[in-house]
C-alpha positions as CSV (number, residue, x, y, z in Angstrom):
1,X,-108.4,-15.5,-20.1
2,X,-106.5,-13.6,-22.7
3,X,-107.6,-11.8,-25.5
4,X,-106.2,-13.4,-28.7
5,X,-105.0,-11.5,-31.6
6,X,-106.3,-11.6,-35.1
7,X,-104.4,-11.4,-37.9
8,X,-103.7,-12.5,-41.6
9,X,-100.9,-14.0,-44.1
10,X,-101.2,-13.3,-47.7
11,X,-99.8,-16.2,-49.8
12,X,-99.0,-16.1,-53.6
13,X,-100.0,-19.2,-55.0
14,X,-99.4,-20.3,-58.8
15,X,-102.6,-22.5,-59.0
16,X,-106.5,-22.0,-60.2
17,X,-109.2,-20.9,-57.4
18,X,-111.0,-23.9,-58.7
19,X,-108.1,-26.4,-57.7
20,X,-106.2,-24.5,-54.9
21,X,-109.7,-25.0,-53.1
22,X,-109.9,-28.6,-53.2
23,X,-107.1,-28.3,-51.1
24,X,-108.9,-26.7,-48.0
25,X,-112.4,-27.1,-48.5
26,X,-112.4,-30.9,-48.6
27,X,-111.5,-33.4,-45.9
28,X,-109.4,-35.3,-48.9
29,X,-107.4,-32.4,-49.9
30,X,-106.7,-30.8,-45.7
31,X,-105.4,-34.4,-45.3
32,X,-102.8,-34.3,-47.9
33,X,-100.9,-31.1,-46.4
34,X,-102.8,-30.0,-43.3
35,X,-103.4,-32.6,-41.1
36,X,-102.5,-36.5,-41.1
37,X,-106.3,-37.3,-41.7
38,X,-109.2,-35.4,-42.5
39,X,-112.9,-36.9,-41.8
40,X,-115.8,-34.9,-41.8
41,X,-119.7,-35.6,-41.2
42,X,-121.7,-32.3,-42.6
43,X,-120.2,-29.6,-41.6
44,X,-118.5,-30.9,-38.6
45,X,-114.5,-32.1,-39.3
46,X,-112.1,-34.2,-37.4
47,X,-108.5,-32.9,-37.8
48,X,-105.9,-35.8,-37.0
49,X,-102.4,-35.2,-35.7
50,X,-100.4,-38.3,-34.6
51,X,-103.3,-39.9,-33.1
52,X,-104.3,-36.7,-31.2
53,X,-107.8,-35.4,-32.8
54,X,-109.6,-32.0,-33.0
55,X,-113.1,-30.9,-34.2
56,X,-113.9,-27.4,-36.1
57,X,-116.9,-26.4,-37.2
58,X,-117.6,-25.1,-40.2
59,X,-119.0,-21.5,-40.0
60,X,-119.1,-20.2,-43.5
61,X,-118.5,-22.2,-47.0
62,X,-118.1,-20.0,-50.4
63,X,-116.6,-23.0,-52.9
64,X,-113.7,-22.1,-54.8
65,X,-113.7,-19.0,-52.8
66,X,-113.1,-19.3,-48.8
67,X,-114.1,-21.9,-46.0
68,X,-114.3,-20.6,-42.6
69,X,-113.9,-23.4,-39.5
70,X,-114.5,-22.7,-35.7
71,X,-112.2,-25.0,-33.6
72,X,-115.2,-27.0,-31.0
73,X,-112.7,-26.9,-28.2
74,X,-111.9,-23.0,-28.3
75,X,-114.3,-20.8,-26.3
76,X,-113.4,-17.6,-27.4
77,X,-116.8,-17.2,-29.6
78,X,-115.0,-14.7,-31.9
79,X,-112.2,-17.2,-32.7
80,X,-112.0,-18.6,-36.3
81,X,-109.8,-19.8,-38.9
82,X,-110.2,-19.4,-42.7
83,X,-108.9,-19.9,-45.9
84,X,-109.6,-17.6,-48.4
85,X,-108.7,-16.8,-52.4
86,X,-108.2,-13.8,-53.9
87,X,-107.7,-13.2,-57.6
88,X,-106.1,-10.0,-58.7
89,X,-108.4,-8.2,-61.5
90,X,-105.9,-7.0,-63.6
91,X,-102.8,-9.5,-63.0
92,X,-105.1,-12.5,-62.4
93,X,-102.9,-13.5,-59.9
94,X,-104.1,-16.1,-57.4
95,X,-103.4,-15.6,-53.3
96,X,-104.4,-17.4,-50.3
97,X,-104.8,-15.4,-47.3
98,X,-105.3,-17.4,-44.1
99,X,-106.5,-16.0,-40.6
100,X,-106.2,-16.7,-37.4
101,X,-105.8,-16.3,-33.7
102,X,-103.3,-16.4,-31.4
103,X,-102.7,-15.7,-27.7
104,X,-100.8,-12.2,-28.0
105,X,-97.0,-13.8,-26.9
106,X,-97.5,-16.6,-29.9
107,X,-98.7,-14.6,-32.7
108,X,-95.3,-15.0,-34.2
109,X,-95.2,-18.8,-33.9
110,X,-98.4,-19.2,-35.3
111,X,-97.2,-16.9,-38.6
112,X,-94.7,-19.6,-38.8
113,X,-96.9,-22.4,-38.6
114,X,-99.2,-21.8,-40.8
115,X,-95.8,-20.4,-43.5
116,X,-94.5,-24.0,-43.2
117,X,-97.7,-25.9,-43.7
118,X,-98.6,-23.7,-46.5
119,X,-94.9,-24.5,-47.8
120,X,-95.9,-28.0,-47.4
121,X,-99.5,-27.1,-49.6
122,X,-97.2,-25.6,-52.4
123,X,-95.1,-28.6,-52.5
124,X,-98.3,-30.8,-53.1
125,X,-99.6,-28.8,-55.6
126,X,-96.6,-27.7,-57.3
127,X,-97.1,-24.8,-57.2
């Protein structure tokens, strides 16, 4: 089994903490640029892709601040992937920075999935 690679995209995005969250840490708002449907019971979620599903795990939960979810079918125990704000002190500008994992030969891919769906998250929000 291969080791996966961690690593991190920092996205400018014109939009309050307070709403840019209910984006990503509510089934509702994943389901309008993430996935095609978003259920969740607790703190377990269903992501839904053209009838295919998968189930992550919420880990860690800091409203309006990050949400951290552990895909169920993964087994790598330090895999996760997380949405998180940041709010520059001085500029208050607002960035998402997402992480994730990724088998060392699709690192790159994965960089540009997550740049198109977060595309897709600024044209919802218009931001």
């Amino acid at each position: 089994m291969s080791t996966k690679i961690k690593f991190e995209i920092e996205f400018p995005i014109h939009a309050s903490p307070h709403m840019l969250y209910q984006y990503f840490g509510t089934p509702s708002g994943l389901s309008e640029w993430f996935a095609d449907n978003v259920n969740s019971r607790g703190e377990l979620y269903t992501f839904i892709w053209d009838g295919s599903e998968e189930q992550a795990k919420v880990l860690q939960e800091r409203p309006n601040e990050k949400i951290k979810f552990k895909w169920l079918e993964d087994e790598d125990a330090k895999t996760f992937f997380e949405f998180r704000i940041e709010v520059d002190e001085i500029t208050k500008d607002v960035s998402l920075i997402v992480t994730d994992f990724a088998d060392e030969d699709e690192v790159e891919e994965s960089k540009m999935f997550w740049e198109n769906q977060i595309e897709e998250l600024k044209h919802t929000i218009g931001a």
